[in-house]
C-alpha positions in Angstrom: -32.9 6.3 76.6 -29.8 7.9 75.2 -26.9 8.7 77.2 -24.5 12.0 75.9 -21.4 13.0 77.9 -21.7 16.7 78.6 -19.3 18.6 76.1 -19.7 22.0 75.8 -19.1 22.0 72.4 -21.8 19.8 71.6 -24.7 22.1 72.9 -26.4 23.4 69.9 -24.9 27.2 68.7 -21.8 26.6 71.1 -18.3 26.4 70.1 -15.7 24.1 71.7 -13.8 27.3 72.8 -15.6 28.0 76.5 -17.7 30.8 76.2 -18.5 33.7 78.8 -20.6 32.3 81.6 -24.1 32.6 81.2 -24.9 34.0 85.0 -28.5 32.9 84.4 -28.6 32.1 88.6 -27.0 34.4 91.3 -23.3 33.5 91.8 -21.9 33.0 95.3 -18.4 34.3 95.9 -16.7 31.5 98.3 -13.3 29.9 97.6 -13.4 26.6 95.8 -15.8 24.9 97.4 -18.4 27.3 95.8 -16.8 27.6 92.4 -17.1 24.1 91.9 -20.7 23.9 92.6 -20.8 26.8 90.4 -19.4 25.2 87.9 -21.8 22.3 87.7 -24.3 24.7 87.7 -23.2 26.7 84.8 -22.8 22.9 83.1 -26.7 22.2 83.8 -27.5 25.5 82.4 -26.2 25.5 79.3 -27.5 22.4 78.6 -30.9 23.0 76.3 -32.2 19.2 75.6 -33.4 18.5 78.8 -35.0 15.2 78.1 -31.8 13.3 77.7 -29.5 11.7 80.4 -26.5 13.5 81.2 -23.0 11.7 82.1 -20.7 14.5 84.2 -17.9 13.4 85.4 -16.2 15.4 88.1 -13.1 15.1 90.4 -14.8 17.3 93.6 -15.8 14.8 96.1 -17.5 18.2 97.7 -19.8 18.3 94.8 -20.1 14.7 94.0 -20.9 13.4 97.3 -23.2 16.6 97.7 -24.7 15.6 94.5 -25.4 12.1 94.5 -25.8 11.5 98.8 -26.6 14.5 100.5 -28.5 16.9 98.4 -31.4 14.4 98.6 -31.2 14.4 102.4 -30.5 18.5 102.2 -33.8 18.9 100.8 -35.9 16.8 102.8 -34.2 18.6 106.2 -34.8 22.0 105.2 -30.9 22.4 104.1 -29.6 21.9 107.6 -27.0 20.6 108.8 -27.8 17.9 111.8 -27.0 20.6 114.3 -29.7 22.9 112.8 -27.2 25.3 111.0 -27.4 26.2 107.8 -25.4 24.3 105.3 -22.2 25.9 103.6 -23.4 27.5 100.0 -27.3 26.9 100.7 -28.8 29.0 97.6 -26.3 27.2 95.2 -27.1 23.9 96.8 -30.6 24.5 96.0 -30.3 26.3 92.7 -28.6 22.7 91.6 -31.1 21.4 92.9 -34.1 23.0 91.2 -31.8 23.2 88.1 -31.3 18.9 88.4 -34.9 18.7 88.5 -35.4 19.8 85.5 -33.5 16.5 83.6 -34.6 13.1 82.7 -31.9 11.6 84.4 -28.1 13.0 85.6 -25.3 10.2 86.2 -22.7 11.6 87.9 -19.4 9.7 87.4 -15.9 10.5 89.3 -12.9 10.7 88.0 -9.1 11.6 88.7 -8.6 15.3 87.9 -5.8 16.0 85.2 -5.5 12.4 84.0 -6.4 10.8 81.3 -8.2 12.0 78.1 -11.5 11.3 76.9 -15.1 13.6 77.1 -15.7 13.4 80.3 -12.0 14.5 81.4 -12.2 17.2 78.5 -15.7 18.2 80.3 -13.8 18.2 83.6 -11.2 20.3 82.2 -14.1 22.5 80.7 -15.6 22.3 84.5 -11.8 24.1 86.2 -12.2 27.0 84.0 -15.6 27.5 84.9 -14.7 27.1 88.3 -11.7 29.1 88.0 -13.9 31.9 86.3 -16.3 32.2 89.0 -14.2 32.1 91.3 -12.9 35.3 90.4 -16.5 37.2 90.3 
């Protein structure tokens, strides 16, 4: 199985400059919270082999905890909280996860944000624009 760190620059007809976002799933406007899901989700779009595993490293414990421990548990609850409510940024929750389920296999790896070098701090850097982008929408 090969494993490829998610670079923008490295998807097929892409640049390493950050192009516009794709808005190929509805946008929620929402403070940070949702612009950093956004951003993963605008990562997992614009990714077009989707029989590879993907490395992402990202420095939101919001989205990495929601990735790799409660989206799961989301799902399988009906995307309620344990009081019944609704959870914070439902339809992007979901869209990652109908948008995960379409990979081999996604590692999710975190890192310190602004330290360091490497692709998966470049790809976090890439990430913060996104995130700063759609936050603005």
């Amino acid at each position: 199985m090969q494993t490829v760190p998610v670079k923008v620059g490295d998807i097929p007809g892409q640049s390493t400059s950050l192009p516009a976002a794709s808005h190929q799933y509805k946008w929620t406007k929402g403070g940070t919270q949702s612009a950093e899901v956004s951003a993963g989700l605008e990562v997992l779009a614009r990714m077009q082999n989707r029989q590879i595993e993907i490395i992402i490293g990202i420095d939101s414990d919001y989205v990495y905890k929601g990735t790799t421990i409660y989206l799961p548990w989301w799902n399988s609850i009906g995307f309620t909280g344990t009081d019944g409510s609704e959870i914070k940024h439902k339809p992007l929750w979901q869209q990652m996860e109908k948008l995960a389920g379409q990979y081999q296999r996604i590692q999710m790896v975190k890192i310190k944000a602004h330290r360091g070098k490497g692709p998966l701090q470049w790809g976090n850097e890439q990430a913060d624009t996104l995130a700063k982008e759609a936050a603005l929408i």
